[in-house]
N, C-alpha and C positions, 0 to 999 in steps of 0.2 A: 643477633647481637645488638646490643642497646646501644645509643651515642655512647651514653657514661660508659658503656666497656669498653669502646671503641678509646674515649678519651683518658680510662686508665692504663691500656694496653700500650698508646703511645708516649706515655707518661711513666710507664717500666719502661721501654727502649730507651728512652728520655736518660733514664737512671743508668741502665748497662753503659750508654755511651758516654756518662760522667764517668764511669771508672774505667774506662776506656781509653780515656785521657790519661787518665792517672797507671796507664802502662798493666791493665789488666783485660785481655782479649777475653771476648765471648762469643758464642753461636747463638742463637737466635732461631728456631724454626717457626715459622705462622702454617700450621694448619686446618685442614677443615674439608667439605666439599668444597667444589671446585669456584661457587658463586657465591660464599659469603661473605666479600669485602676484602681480602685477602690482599689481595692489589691494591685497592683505594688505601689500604693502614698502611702496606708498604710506601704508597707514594704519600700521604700524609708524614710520614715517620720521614721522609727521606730529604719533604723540604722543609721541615721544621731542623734540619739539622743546622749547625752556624757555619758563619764561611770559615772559622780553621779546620771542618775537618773536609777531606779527599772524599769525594761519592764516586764510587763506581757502581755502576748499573748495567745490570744484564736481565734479558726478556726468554727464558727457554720454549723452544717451540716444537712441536712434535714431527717437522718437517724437516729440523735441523738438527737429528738428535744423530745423523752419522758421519756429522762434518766436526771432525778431529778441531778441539782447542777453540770449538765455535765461541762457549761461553764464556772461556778467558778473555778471546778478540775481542768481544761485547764491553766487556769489565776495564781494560786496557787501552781500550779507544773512548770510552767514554766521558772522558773526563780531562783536563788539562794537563799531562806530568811535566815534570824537569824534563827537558832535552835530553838529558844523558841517562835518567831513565826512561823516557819514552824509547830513546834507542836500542839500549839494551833487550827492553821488551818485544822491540819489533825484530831482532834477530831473533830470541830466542824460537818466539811464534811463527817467523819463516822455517828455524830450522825443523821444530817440529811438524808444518803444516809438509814439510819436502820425508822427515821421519817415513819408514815404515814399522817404528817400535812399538809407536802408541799405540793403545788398547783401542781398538775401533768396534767390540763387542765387547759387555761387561766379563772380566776375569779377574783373577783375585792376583794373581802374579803379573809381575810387569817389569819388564827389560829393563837393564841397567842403561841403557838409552835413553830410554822413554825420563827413568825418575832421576838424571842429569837436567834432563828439560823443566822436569816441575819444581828440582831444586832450585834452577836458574832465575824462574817466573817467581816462587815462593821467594826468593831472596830481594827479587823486584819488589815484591809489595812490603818486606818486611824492611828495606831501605825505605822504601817511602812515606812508611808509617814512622821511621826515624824523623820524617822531618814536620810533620805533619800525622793528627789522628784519622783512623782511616775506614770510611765505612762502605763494605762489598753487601748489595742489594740484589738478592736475583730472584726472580720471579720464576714460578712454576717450575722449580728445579727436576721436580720427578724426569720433564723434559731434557735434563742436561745432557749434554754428548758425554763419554766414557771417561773420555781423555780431560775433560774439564772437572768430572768428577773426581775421579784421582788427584789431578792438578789442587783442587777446595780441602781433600782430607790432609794431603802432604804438608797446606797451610794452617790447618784447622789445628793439628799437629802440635804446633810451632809459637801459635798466637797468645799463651796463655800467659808471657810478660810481654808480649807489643801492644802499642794502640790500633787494636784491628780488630772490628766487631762483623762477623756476618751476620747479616738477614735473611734467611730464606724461604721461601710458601711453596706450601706444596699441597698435592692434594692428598690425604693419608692413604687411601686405595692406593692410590697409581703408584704413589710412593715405594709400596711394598717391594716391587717389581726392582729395587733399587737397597733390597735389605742389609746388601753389605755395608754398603754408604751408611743408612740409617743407624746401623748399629754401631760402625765407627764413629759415628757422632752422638752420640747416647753414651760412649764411653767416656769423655772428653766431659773434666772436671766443670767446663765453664757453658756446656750445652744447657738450652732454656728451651721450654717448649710450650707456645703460648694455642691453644684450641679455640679457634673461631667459630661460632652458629649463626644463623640469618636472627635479623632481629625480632627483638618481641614486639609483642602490640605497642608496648610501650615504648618502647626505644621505634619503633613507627613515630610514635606522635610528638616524639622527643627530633627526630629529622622535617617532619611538618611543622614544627614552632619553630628550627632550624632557616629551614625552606619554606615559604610559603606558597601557592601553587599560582598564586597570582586570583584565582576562582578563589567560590564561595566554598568554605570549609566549615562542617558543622564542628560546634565546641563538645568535650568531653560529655558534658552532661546531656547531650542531645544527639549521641550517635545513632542513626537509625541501624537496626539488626541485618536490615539485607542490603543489596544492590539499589541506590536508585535509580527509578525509573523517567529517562528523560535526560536530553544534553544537558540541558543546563540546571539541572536539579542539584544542590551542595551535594558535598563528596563527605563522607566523614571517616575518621580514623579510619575505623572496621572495615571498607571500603576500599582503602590503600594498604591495608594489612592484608585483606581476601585473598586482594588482587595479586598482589606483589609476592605472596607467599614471607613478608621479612626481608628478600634478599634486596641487599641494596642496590643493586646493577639496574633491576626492574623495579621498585620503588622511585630511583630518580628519574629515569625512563617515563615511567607512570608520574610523577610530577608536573616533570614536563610537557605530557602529552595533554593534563587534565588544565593546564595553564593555556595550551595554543588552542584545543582543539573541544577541551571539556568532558574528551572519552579516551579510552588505550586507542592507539594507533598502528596500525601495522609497522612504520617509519619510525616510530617510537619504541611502544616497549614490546613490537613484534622484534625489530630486530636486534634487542638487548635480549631477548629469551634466544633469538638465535646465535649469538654471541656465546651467550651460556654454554649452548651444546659445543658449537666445535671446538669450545677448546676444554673440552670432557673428554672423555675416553669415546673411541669410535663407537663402541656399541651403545654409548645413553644416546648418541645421535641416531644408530638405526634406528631403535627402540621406538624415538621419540617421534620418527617418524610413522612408521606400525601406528603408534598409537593413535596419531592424528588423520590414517587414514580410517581405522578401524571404529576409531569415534567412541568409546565405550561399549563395544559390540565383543570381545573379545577378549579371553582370561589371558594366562600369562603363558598359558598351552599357544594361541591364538597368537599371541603377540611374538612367541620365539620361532612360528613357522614363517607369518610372515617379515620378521628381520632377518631370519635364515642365521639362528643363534639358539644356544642349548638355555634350557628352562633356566640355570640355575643363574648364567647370566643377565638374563632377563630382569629376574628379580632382584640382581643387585645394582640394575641399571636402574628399576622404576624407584630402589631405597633410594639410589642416588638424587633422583630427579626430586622426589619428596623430601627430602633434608634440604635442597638447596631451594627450596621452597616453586617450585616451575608448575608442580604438581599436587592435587588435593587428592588424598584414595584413590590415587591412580589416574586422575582427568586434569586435564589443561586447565587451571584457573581462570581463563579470560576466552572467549572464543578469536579473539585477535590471536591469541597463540597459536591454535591450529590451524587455522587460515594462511597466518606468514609460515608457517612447517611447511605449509603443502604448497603455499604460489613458492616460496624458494626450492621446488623440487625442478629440474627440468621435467619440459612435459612429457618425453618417451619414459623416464624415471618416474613419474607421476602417474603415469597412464598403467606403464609393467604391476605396482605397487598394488593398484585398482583391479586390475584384472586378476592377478593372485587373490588379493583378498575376495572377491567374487569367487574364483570357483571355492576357497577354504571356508568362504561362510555356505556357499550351495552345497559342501560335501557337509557342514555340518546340523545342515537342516534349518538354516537362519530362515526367516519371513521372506518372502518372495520381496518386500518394498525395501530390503536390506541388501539383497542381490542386488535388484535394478538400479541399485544407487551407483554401485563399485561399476557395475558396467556400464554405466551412463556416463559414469566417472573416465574410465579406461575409452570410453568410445569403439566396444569391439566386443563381440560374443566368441565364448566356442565352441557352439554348436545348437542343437536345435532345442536342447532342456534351456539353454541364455533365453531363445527367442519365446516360450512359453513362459519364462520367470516373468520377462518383460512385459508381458500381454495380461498379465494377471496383476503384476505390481500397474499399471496403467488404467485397469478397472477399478483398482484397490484408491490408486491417486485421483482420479475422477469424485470416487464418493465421497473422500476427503476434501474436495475441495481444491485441489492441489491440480490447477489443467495444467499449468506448466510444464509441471512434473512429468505427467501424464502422456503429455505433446512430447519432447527428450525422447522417453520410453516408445513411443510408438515408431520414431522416425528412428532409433538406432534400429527394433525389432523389423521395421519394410528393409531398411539399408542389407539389415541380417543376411532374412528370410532366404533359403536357397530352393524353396516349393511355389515354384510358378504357379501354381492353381490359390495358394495361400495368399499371395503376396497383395494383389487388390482387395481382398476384405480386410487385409491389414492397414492399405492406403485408407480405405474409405472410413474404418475408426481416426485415424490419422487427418482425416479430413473434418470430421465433427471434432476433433480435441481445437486442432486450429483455428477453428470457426468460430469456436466461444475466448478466443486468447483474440486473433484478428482475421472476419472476414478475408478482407483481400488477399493475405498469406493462402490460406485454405485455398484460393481460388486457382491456381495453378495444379491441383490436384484432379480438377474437373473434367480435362481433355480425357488424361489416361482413363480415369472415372467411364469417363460413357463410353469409351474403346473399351473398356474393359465389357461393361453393359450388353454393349451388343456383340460380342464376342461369348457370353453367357455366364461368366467368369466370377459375376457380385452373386452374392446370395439375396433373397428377395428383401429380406430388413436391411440390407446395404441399400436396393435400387430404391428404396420408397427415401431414405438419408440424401440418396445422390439426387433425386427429383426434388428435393425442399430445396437443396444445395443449390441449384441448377437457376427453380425460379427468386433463389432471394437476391441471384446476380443478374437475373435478366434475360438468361439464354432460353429463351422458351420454343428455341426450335427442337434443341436439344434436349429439354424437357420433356416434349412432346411425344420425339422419339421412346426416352425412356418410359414416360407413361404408358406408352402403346405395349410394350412392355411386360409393363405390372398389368394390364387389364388383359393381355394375351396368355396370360400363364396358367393354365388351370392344372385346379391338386388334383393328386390322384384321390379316388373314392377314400373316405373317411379321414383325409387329410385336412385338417383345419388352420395348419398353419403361415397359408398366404392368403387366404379367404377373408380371413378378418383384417387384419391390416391393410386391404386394399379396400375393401368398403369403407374404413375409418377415414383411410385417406382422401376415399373422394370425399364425405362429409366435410373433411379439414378444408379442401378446395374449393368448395362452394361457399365457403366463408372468406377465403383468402384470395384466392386464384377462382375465380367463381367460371371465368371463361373456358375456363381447363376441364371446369367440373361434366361429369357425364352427362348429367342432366342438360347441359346444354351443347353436348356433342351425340343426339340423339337417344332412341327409345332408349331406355334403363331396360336389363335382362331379366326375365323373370321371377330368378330364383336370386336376386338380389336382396328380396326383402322390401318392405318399407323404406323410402328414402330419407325418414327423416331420424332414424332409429340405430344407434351405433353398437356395432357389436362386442358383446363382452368380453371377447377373446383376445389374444396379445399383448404387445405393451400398454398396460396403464395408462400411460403418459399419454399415448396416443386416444387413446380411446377416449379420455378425459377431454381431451382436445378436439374430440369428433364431437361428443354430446354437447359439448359448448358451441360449438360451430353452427350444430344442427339448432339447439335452442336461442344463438344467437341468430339466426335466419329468419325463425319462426317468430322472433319480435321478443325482445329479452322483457322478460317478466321476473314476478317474485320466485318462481321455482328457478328459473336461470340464474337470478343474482344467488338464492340458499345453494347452488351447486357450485357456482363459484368459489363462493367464499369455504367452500369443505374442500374442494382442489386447492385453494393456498392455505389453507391450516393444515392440506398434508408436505406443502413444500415446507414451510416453518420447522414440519417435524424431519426434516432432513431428508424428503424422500424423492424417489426421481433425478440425483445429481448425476447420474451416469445415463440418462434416456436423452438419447439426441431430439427427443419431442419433450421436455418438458417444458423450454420456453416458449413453445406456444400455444401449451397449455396452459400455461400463465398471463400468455400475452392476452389468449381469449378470455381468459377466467374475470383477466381487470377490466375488460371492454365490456364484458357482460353486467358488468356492476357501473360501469357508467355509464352505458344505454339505459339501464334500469332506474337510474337514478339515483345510485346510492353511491355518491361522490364521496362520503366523510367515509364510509369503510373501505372503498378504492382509494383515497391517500392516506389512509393508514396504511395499508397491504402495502402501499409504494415504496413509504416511506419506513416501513418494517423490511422491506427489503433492500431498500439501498442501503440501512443501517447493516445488513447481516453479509452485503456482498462485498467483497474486498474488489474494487475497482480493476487490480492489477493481472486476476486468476478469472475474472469474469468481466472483463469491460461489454462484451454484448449484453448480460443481464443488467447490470450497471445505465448503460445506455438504455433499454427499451424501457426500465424503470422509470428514470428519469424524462425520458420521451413521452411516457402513459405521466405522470405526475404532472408534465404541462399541457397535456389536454385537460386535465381534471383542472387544473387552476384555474386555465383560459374557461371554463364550464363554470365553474366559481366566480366567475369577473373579478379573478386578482390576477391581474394582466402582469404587473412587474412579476411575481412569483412565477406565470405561468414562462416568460420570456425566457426570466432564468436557468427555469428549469430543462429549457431546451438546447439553449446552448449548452450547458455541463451534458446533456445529451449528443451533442455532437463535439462535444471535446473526450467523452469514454470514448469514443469512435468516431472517426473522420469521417468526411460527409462519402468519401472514394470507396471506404467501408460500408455504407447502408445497404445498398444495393437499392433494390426498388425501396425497401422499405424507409428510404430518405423523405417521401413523401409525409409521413406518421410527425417527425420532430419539426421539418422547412414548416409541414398545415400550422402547427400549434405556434411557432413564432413569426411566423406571418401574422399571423389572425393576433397575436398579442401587440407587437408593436406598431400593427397598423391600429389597431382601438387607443392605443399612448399616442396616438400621433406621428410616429416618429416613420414616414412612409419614406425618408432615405435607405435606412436599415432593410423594410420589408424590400424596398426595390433589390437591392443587394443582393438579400436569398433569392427571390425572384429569377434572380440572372443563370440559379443550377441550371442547367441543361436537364430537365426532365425529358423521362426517355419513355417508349411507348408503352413496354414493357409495368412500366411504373401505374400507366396508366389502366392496364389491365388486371393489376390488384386493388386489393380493396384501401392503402396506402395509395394509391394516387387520389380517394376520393378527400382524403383530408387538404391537401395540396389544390385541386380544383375548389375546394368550397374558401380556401381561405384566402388562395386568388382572386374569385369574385370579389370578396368584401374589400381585398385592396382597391380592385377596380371600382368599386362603391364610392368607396376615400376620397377619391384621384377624381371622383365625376368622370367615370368612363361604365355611365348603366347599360349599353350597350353589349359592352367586352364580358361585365360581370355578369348581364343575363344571358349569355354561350358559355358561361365557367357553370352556372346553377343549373341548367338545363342540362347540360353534358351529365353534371352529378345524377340527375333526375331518370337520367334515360339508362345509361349504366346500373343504378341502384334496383331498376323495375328490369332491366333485362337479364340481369344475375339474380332476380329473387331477392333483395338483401331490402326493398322497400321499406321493408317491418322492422325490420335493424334500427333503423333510426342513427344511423352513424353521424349521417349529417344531417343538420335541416334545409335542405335544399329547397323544398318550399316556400320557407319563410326568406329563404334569401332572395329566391326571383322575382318575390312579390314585392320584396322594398326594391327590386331593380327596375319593375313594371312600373312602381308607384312615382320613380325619378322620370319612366317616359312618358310620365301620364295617365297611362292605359290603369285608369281602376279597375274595369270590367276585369281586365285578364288576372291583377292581381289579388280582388276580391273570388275568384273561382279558384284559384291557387291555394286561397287561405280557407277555404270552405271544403275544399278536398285534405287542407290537412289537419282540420278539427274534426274528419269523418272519416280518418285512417284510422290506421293499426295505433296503437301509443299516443293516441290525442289524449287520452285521460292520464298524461304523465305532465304535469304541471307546469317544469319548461316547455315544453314544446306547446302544448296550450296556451301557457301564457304571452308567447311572444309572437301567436295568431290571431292571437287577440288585440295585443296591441298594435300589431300593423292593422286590424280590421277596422281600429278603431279610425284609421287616416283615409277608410275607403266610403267610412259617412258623414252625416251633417253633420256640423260640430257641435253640435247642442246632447248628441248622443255619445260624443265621445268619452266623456269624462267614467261615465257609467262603466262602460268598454275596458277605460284604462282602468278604473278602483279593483276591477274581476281581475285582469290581466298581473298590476303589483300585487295584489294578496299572492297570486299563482307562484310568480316570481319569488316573492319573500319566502312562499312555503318550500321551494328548490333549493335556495341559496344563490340564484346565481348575479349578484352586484351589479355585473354591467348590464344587465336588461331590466333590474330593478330601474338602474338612474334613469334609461333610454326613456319606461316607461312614464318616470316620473318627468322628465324634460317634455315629453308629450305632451302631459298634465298640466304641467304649470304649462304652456304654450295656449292649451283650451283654454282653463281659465282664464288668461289674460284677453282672448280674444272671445271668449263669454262677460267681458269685465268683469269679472268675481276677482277683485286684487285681492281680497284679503286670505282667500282661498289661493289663489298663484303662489301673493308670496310664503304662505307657510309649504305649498309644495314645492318652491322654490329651495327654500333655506334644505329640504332633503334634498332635493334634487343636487345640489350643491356638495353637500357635504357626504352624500352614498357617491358622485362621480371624484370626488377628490380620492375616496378610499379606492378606487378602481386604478388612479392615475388612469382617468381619461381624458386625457387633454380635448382634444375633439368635442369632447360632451361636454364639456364646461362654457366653451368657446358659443356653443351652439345654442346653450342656454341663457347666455349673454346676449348673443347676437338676437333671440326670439322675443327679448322685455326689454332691450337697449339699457340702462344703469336705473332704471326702473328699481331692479331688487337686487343688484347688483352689493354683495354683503361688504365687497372691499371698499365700498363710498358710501357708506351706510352713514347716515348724521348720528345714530349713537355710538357713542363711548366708549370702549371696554377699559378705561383708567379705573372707571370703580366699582368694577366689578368683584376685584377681593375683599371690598368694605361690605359686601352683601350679606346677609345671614344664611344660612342652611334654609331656613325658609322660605325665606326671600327668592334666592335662589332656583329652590324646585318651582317656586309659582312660577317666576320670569321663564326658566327652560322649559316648561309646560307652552307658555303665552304664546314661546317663539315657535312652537311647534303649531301654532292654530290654534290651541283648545280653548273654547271659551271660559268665563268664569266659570259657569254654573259646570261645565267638565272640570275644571280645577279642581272646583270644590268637592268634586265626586269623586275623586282620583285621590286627594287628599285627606278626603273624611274632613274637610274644613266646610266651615258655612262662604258664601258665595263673598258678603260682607268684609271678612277675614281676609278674602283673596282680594278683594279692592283697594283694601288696607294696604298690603303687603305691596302692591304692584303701584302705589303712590308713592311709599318710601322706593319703590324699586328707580322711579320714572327722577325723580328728586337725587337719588343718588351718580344715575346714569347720565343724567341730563339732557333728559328726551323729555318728548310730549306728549308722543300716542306710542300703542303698541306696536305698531308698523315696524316704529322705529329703533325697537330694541335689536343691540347686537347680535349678530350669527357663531361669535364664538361663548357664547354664554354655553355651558354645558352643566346637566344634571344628572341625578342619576338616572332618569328617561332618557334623555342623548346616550348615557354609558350601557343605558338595558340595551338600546334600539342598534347599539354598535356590535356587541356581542351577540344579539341575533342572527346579525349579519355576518359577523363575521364564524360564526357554526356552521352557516349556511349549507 
């Protein structure tokens, strides 16, 4: 219904009750469903009436439909009478209320009793209309009690020379159940019958130019067609129409909610839609619940079992529900509507509903992830077909994506389960669902886990889950146990399927857990095979995870990073979401690519997957992502990036969460904001309580190497050369040397070099330029340039020019600067200034890109305000006044290049550049070239930053 109909409709009432005055009575019925406006006209119609005329108002209720003379009392108390007719009234209402005449069920005959009473009340209202015009208002009459219906025709009757107008609304359905009524009022010369519908679009946008929502509202000519997307995105027409279905109850509802809150609100136009239903007919309320539990899963066959009502009411419950606009083709317009349906259920009501609809959708052959819902729902199975839906819908949610889900379904299916042999390999899936939602949760699952273990109870793909489990918490006695275990179990002849998965696993342990590994708990068995060789057989994931393991061992190369990166082009393609080893077949896959050196396709993969991981279904992949992303940065020398990125790695999951594997994010932010300076912060992480256990994976070796370099910071070269050593002895006695995880080398030798001892640090740096992975650039490059601090300085320079080329060809920033701070430190004490200061002015502006405070400081403190760019005697005021020309010559000059390289870089004659650098020197107001500013940039400063920054 439009405003305008609403405003002509009130505006006929308007009319009736001018002749009403003038001693001509009318009836009046407002129908329609039950929610479109029917009340609001009535109560608009009722105070637009003037003070001469009498309003009696009555509310019919379906609770009060067998309290005799209810809606008279209503009508009669409502309003202020004469004393000597209120008295009258109020005998006659007692006498009837003490009656046993009145009709207390609908019948067509009625005691000469009873119509004494209603002649009494009728002569009440038809005095009163003597003195005064009189208007009876009653709402939802379908609802009226017996005896007040009688009571309204006997007046109805009578009215057609008084001033007495009835109002009444009804709903036409319900109504029917009252056909005598209706049809004695149908007969009655002065009956009007006005039909109400939920509003149009228009009469929508005719109540929003009305109302305003307070929010942004798009105008006519820019309604977008769908929903939008976002709080605070304008609403438009279409929008409040969708929503609202027209009806005005929920349109103002939805108004209001879009004005506080900028979305429908449960508190809002939830509970204007529930409103709606109960005062419907009891079954649009069943229905409407059916529907909201069944969710669109369910025809109208479906919807009449579970309301526990025959088909054909059904469908004239859902007509109902779609005329009064609640419902689109049969679905909830808003999902705030079937959200407030079902939190207004009690929970045993809610729960019963759930468990019906599960087994009527299980008997009707629905998807198992339809079942698990209703029972997830209900919190209850019945019987052992529930506990297999569940177990299947929990595989089904896993590949989806969906662990939450997944985790529900597992733990109602163990609660279930009534097969003691079943029930631990049900915990131990139960265990890995939990693991990737939140470590420490999972971790209480552990005890029963290895009671189970050695009781014989897991199946062998459980015990190898429950042994990952075991050491990612630390329990490595327990571990142990279960290990002994898995290497005690032999198959029977021609069984292959504990064989392989136990060889994968050791491989996986000698990368991870290396102390655990066979190889270093005695001979390896014959018929083992090669050790470094993962077998084809079993999970995937796993095996994936072994060949990494094994090729990370053997010192990651070009075939290691090319198999890497085919292991995450197959996680991309969605595969692996249900293998309790896929992350760390991931986790190895990104480490093999940054041993290797290929750090820009390692932060791509990283950052391709924290884009594709929802944080809230996966916070451990979430977290080792962002954990692996701040090694690769701190590897890069983009120290703030890398910090960053560790903390959001220990905000997906709390440090009480890593388990050992805390060592991996504490290394990476250690090692960043001790290079920023900021050694409050590192002290802070410093203070975890790392445990031994941490220390016996290969996650304690990041955590010992980036302790040392704090202890470097701090001038504690003592402390930090027992943190690089320890790395060193660990690395060679697990095999993992070739790894190149960390460079412990390079670390002991700048801690030998703080105690002087060159001898020790120069044989350090000579055994790791004539290891495994010396020909990998970083690692080269930064033996180099400590080698260079273990000779004469005249030799140095040479040392360092090898060392930064090595460095720039890597990318990684903060050993570019170190090297360059070296540099300029040689030259100045070779006196070569002119050489210092252009490797200065880099040195300077590769450590600002680092934010390495330390290194700026230090580069200061080695030429004292010497080349110091912030007291620089030139200029940069006129530097905008320069030309393009100008300019590249000057940002060339500042970089060292002589003319005659100018000239050759620019394809200008030498001449040209002398020209250029005179006007440069005249506008700058300097005198030599020394003296040009550090913030001069060209498009060489812009190449040499983008190199850098690909790195």
């Amino acid at each position: 219904m439009r405003l305008v109909e609403r405003d002509e409709h009130v505006r006929s009432l308007d009319g009736l009750l001018d002749k009403c005055r003038g001693r001509r009575g009318h009836v009046v019925v407002l129908d329609g469903p039950v929610t479109t406006g029917k009340t609001e006209l009535l109560r608009v119609f009722t105070e637009r009436a003037s003070t001469d005329v009498v309003v009696l108002r009555a509310t019919c209720s379906r609770a009060e439909r067998t309290l005799p003379l209810g809606v008279l009392t209503q009508l009669l108390h409502s309003a202020s009478l004469p004393l000597d007719i209120a008295d009258r009234a109020a005998q006659l209402l007692k006498e009837g209320a003490a009656s046993d005449a009145l009709p207390r069920t609908h019948q067509d005959t009625v005691e000469p009793e009873a119509v004494q009473i209603f002649q009494g009340l009728g002569a009440v209202l038809l005095d009163l209309a003597g003195e005064s015009p009189v208007l009876i208002a009653v709402d939802d009459v379908q609802h009226a009690d017996d005896s007040s219906l009688h009571c309204l025709l006997h007046i109805v009757r009578r009215i057609g020379s008084a001033r007495i107008m009835a109002v009444l609304t009804e709903d036409a359905e319900l109504g029917a159940q009252h056909s005598p009524f209706r049809a004695e009022l149908r007969r009655q010369s002065q009956f009007h019958r006005l039909r109400l519908a939920p509003l149009t679009r228009a009469g929508v946008a005719e109540v929003l130019r009305d109302r305003p929502s307070g929010r942004s509202v798009e105008p006519e000519h820019r309604l977008p067609p769908r929903k939008p997307e976002g709080r605070d995105a304008p609403w438009g027409v279409d929008d409040f129409f969708r929503i609202s279905g027209g009806n005005p109850l929920l349109l103002h509802a939805l108004i209001e909610d879009h004005h506080l809150a900028g979305e429908a609100r449960p508190q809002g136009y939830g509970l204007a839609l529930l409103n709606c239903l109960y005062r419907d007919k009891p079954v649009v309320t069943q229905v409407a619940r059916a529907l909201a539990v069944l969710d669109q899963e369910g025809d109208v066959k479906a919807l009449a079992q579970l309301a526990g009502a025959d088909t054909e009411a059904v469908g004239r419950a859902l007509h109902d529900m779609e005329a009064a606009g609640l419902t689109d083709n049969g679905v909830f317009r808003h999902p705030v509507a079937r959200s407030t349906i079902l939190d207004g259920l009690h929970t045993p009501d809610r729960a019963a509903l759930h468990r019906r609809a599960a087994q009527l959708m299980h008997a009707r052959g629905a998807p198992a992830m339809t079942v698990a819902h209703h029972l997830v729902e209900s919190k209850h199975t019945q019987g052992p077909w529930a506990v297999q839906v569940l177990l299947e819908a929990a595989d089904q949610a896993l590949l989806g994506g969906r662990t939450g889900f997944a985790t529900e379904c597992l733990a109602l299916a163990h609660r279930s389960c009534g097969n003691e042999q079943e029930r631990p390999g049900i915990r131990a899936r139960l265990t890995q669902a939990e693991w990737e939602l939140n470590p420490s949760a999972a971790a209480r699952h552990l005890t029963p886990l290895a009671a189970a273990a050695g009781s014989g109870q897991l199946a062998h793909s459980d015990l190898l889950v429950l042994l990952r489990h075991l050491l990612w918490h630390g329990r490595t006695a327990e571990a142990k146990t279960v290990l002994e275990r898995i290497r005690g179990a032999r198959p029977e002849a021609g069984d292959t399927s504990q064989a392989a998965p136990t060889r994968n696993t050791e491989l996986w342990l000698a990368a991870t857990h290396p102390q655990l590994a066979r190889r270093h708990q005695g001979p390896v068995p014959a018929d083992d095979g090669p050790p470094s060789l993962a077998d084809p057989r079993g999970d995937p994931w796993l095996r994936s995870a072994a060949e990494l393991a094994a090729l990370l061992t053997d010192g990651p190369g070009e075939p290691a990073a090319d198999r890497a990166e085919r292991v995450l082009d197959g996680l991309g393609l969605g595969l692996g979401r249900s293998s309790p080893w896929t992350e760390e077949a991931v986790q190895l896959a990104l480490l093999g690519l940054i041993c290797a050196g290929r750090l820009r396709s390692a932060a791509d993969q990283c950052d391709k997957l924290l884009a594709e991981t929802d944080s809230r279904e996966a916070p451990v992949r979430s977290a080792m992502a962002s954990a692996t992303r701040a090694e690769i940065a701190v590897r890069q020398g983009d120290l703030a990036a890398g910090a960053e990125h560790a903390r959001q790695a220990l905000t997906h999951l709390p440090p009480q969460a890593w388990g050992v594997a805390i060592g991996f994010p504490l290394g990476s932010l250690i090692l960043a904001v001790t290079r920023m300076g900021d050694y409050e912060e590192a002290a802070k992480h410093l203070t975890y309580s790392a445990t031994d256990s941490m220390f016996q994976s290969r996650y304690g070796l990041h955590y010992l190497h980036a302790r040392g370099h704090y202890y470097l910071a701090t001038d504690h070269p003592h402390a930090a050369l027992a943190d690089f050593i320890s790395c060193g002895e660990l690395m060679r006695s697990w095999g993992l040397d070739a790894a190149a995880l960390v460079p412990w080398r390079t670390g002991a030798a700048e801690a030998w070099l703080r105690l002087g001892n060159r001898d020790q640090a120069k044989r350090l740096l000579h055994d790791q330029l004539t290891s495994a992975g010396a020909d990998r650039p970083r690692i080269r490059g930064s033996a180099l340039r400590l080698l260079a601090a273990t000779g004469p300085t005249a030799r140095r320079p040479d040392l360092l020019t090898e060392a930064l080329d090595l460095l720039e060809d890597c990318g990684d920033r903060y050993e570019q600067a170190r090297a360059l701070v070296d540099l300029n430190r040689s030259y100045y004490q070779l006196e070569e200034y002119r050489r210092a200061r252009m490797v200065f002015r880099r040195a300077w502006h590769v450590a600002n890109l680092c934010d390495a405070g330390p290194l700026t400081k230090e580069l200061l403190a080695s030429t004292g305000d010497f080349n110091n760019p912030e007291t620089s005697s030139g200029s940069t005021d006129g530097i905008p006044s320069l030309t393009g020309s100008e300019r590249r010559v000057a940002s060339l000059a500042v970089m060292g290049c002589t003319n005659r390289e100018i000239a050759g870089k620019l394809h200008i004659t030498a001449s040209t550049v002398e020209q250029h650098l005179t006007r440069v020197y005249r506008k700058l107001n300097v005198k030599r070239r020394k003296d040009l500013p550090v913030d001069l940039r060209s498009d060489v400063v812009k190449t040499e930053r983008a190199q850098l920054d690909c790195g």
